[in-house]
C-alpha positions as CSV (number, residue, x, y, z in Angstrom):
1,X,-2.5,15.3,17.8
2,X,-2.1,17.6,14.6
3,X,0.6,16.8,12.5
4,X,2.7,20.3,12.0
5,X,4.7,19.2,8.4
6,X,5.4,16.5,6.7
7,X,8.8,15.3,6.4
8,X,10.9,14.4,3.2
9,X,11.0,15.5,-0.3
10,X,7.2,14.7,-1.0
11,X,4.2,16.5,0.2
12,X,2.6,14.9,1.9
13,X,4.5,12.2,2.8
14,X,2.8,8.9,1.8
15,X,5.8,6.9,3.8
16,X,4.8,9.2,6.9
17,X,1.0,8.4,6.2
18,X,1.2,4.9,6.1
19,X,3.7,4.4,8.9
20,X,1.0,6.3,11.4
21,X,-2.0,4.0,10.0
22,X,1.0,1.1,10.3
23,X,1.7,1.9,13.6
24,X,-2.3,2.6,14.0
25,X,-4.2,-0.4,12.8
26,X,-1.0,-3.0,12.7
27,X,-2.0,-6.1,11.3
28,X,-5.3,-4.8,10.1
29,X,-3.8,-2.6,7.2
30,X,-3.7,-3.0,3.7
31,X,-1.8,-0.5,0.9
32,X,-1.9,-0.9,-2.5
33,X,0.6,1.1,-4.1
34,X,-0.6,2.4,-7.7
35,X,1.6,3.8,-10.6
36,X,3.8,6.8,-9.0
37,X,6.9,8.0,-9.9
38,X,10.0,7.9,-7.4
39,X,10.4,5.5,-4.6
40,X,7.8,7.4,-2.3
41,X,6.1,5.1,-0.6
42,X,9.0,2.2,0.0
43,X,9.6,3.0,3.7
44,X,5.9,2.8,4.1
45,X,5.8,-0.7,2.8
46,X,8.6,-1.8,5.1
47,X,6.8,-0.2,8.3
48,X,3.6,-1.5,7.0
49,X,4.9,-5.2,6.7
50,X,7.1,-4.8,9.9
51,X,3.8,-4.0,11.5
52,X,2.1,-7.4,9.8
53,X,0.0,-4.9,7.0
54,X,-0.5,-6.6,3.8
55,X,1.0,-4.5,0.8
56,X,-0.4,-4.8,-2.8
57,X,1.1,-3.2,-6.0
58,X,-0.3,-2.5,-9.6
59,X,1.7,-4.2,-12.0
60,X,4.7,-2.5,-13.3
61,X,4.1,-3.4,-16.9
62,X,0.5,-1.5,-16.6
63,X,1.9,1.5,-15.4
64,X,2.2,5.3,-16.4
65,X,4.8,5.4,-13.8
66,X,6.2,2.0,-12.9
67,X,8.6,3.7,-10.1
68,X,6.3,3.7,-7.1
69,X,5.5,0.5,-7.9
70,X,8.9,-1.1,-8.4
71,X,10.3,0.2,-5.1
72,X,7.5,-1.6,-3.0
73,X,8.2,-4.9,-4.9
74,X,12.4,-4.0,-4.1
75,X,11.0,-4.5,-0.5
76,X,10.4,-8.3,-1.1
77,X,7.1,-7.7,0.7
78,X,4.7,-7.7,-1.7
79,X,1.7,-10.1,-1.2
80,X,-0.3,-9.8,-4.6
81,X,0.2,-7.4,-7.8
82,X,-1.8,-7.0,-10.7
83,X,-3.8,-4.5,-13.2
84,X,-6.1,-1.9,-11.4
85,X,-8.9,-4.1,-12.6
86,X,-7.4,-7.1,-11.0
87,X,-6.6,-5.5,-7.5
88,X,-10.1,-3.9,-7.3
89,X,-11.5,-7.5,-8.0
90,X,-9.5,-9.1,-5.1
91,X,-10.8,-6.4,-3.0
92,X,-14.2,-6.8,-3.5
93,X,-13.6,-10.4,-2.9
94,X,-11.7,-10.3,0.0
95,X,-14.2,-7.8,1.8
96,X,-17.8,-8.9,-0.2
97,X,-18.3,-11.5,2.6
98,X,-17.3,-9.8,5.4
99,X,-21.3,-8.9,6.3
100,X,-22.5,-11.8,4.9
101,X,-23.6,-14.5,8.0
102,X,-24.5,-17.5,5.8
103,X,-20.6,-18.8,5.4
């Protein structure tokens, strides 16, 4: 299907993006929300967590633009938060095994 417009005040719509990949991939996806301004993005969290995704936020404190960030943690479903260095390293670590067949 081809999305006609996006709804809200942002375009695009990140909350409309990640409740399709919620609804999508369920359980299997992960956001990590990065310095932003306005609360964009908080409805995605909360359909991404209903749906058993994983949310991840850069650290307020490290931000140009703590907003984004802020709202996703004011959904009391954040599972990790930290610098952009930080989050890339749990990334890697969580996905550098996935191909490896010794473990």
């Amino acid at each position: 299907a081809t999305r006609g417009s996006w709804e809200g005040r942002y375009q695009p719509a990140i909350d409309q993006v990640v409740g399709d990949l919620a609804r999508l991939y369920q359980h299997r996806l992960g956001v990590i929300v990065f310095s932003g301004l306005c609360d964009d993005g908080a409805l995605g969290c909360r359909v991404a967590q209903a749906h058993g995704g994983e949310v991840w936020v850069q650290r307020p404190g490290c931000c140009v633009s703590p907003d984004m960030p802020n709202a996703a943690l004011a959904t009391g479903g954040v599972s990790l938060q930290g610098t952009p260095a930080q989050l890339a390293q749990a990334l890697n670590s969580r996905y550098s095994s996935v191909g490896d067949k010794s473990g």
